[in-house]
FITORZA-474375 format. One record per residue: z, y, x of N, C-alpha, C, O in turn; residue number from 1. Coordinates in pm, whole numbers, plus 50000, padded with zeros to 5 digits. Atoms other than C-alpha are relative to their C-alpha. Last residue first. Layout:
<pts>
Z|Y|X|Z|Y|X|Z|Y|X|Z|Y|X|NUM
...
</pts>
This chain:
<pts>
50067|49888|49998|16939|29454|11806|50009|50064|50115|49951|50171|50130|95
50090|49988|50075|16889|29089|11810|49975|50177|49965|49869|50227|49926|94
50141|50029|49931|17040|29028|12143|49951|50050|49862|49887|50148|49900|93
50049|49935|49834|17371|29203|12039|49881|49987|50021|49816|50091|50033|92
50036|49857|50006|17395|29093|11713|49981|50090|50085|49924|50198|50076|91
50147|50011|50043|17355|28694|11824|49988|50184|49931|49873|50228|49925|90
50118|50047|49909|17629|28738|12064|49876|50063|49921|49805|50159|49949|89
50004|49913|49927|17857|28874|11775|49884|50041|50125|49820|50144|50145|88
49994|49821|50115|17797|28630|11573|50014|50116|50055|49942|50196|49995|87
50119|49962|50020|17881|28413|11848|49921|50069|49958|49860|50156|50020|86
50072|49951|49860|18206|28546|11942|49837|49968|49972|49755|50058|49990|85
49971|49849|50029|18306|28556|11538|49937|50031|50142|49861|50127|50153|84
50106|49930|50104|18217|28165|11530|49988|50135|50035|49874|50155|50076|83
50101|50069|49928|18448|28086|11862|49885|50016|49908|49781|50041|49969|82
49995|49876|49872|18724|28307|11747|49865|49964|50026|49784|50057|50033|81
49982|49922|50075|18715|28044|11376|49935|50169|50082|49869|50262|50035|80
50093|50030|50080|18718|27746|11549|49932|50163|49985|49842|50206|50058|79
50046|49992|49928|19011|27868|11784|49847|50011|49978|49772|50082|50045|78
50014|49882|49946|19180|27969|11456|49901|50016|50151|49852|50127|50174|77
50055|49907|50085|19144|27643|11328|49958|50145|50020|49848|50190|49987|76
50103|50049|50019|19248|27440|11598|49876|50044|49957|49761|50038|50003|75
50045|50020|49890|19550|27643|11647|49889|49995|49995|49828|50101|50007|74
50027|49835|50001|19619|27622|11264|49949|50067|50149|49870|50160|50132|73
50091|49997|50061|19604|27211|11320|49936|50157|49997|49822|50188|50031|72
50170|50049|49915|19777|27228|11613|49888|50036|49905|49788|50101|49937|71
50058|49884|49933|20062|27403|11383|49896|50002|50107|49835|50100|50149|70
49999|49899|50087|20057|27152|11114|49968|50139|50087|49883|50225|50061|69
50147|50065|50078|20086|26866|11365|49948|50117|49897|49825|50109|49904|68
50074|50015|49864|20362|26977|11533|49875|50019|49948|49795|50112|49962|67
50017|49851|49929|20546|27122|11231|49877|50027|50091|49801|50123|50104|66
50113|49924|50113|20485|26781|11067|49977|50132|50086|49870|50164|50136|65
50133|50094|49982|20633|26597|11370|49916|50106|49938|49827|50173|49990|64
50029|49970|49881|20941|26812|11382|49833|49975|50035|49753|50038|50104|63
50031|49875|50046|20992|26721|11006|49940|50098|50132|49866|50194|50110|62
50118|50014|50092|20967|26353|11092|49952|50141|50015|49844|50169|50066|61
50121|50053|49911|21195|26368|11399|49877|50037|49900|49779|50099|49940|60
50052|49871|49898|21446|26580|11179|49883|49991|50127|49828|50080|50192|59
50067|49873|50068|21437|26314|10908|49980|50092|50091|49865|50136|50095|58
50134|49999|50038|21460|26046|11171|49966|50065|49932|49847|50093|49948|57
50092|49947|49873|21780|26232|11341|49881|49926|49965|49796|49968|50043|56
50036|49866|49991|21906|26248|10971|49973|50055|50118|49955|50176|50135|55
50073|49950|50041|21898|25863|10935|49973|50143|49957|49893|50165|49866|54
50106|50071|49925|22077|25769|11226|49883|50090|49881|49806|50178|49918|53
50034|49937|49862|22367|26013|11143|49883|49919|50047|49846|49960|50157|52
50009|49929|50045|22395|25859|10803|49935|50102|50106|49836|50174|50089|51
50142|49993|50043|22355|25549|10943|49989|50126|49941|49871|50132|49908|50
50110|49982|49901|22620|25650|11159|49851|49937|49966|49751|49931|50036|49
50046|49912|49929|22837|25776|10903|49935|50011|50099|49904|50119|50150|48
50049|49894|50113|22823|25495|10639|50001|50147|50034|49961|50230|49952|47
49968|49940|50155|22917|25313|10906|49940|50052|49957|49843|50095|50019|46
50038|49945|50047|22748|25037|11176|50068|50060|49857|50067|50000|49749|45
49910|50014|50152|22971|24859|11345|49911|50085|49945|49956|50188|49996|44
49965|50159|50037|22815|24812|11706|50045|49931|49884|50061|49810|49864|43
50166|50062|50010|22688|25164|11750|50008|49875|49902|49960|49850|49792|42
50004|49915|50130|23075|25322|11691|49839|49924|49971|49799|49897|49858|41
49923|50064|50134|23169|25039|11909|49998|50078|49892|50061|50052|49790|40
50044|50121|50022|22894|25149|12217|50113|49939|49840|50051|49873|49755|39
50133|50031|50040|22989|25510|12144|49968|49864|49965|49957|49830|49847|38
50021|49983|50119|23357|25441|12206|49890|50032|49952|49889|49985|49838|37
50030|50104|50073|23301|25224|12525|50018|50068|49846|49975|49995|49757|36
50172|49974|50009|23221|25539|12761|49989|49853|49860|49883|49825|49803|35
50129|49983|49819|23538|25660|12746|49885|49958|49957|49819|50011|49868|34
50018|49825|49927|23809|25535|12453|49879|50011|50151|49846|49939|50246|33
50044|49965|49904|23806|25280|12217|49986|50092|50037|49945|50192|49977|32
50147|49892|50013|24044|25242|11938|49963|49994|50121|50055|49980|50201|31
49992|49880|49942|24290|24952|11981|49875|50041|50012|49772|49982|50047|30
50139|49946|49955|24315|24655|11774|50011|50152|50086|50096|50230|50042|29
50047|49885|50092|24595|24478|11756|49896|50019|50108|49861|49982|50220|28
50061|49907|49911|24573|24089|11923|50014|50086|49870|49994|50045|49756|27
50024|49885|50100|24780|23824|11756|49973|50082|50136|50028|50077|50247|26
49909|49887|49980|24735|23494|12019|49970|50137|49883|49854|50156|49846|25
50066|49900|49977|24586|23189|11922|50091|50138|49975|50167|50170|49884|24
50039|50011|49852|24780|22849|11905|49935|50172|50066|49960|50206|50182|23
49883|49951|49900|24966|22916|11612|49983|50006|50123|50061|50055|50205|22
50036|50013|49859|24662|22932|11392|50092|50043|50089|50094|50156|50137|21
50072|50127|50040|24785|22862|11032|49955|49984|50131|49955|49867|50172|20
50099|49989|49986|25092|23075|11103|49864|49855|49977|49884|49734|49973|19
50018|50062|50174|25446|22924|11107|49887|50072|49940|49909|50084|49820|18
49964|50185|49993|25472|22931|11511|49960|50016|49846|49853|49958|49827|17
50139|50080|49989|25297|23337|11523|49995|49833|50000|49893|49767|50012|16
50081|49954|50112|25598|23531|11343|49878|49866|50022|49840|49783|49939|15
49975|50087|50073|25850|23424|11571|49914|49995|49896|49937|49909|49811|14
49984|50128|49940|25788|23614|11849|50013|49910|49914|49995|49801|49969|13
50171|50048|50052|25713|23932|11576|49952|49874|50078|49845|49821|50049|12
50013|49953|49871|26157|23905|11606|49825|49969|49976|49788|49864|49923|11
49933|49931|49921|26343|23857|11301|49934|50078|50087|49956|50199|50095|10
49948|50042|49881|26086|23729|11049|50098|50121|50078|50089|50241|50054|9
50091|49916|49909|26152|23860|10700|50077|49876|50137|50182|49814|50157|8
50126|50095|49992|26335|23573|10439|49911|50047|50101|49828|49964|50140|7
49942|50152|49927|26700|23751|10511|49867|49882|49967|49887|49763|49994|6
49987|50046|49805|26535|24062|10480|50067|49904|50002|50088|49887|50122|5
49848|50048|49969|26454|23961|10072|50038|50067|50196|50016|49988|50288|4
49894|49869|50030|26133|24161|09971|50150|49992|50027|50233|50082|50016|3
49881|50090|50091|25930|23922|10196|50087|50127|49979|50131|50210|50058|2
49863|50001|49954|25637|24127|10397|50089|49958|49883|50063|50010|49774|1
</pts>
């Protein structure tokens, strides 16, 4: 903006003729609202939705391990019942 007001445009009608593209209309931007502000928070990626992207794959990961970690102990323990019943078996018939 010109520090003189007698160099400022009058009216923002007048603003867009002495422009480099006078043909194309000034559009503001307006925030999205409803179902389109997701899709334009997607569509721009910030430094808070990769942030947010990459702490629902850390919590996928860590979810994973759990999974997997507690099958394994499962596994183990079933192992484990399934020795102690035999063993058992075989002290029965033998005495």
């Amino acid at each position: 903006m010109a520090r003189d007001p007698n160099e400022r445009y009058r009216t923002a009608r007048r603003w867009p003729t002495t422009r480099a593209l006078p043909d194309r209309p000034i559009v503001a931007w307006r925030t999205p609202t409803g179902g389109a502000a997701p899709a334009a928070i997607l569509a721009a990626p910030s430094t808070c939705s990769v942030a947010g992207a990459a702490a629902l794959v850390l919590v996928a990961v860590v979810v994973l391990a759990a999974f997997l970690e507690t099958d394994r102990g499962r596994r183990f323990a079933e192992q484990k019942e399934g020795e102690a019943v035999e063993a058992l078996a075989a002290r029965r018939r033998a005495g």
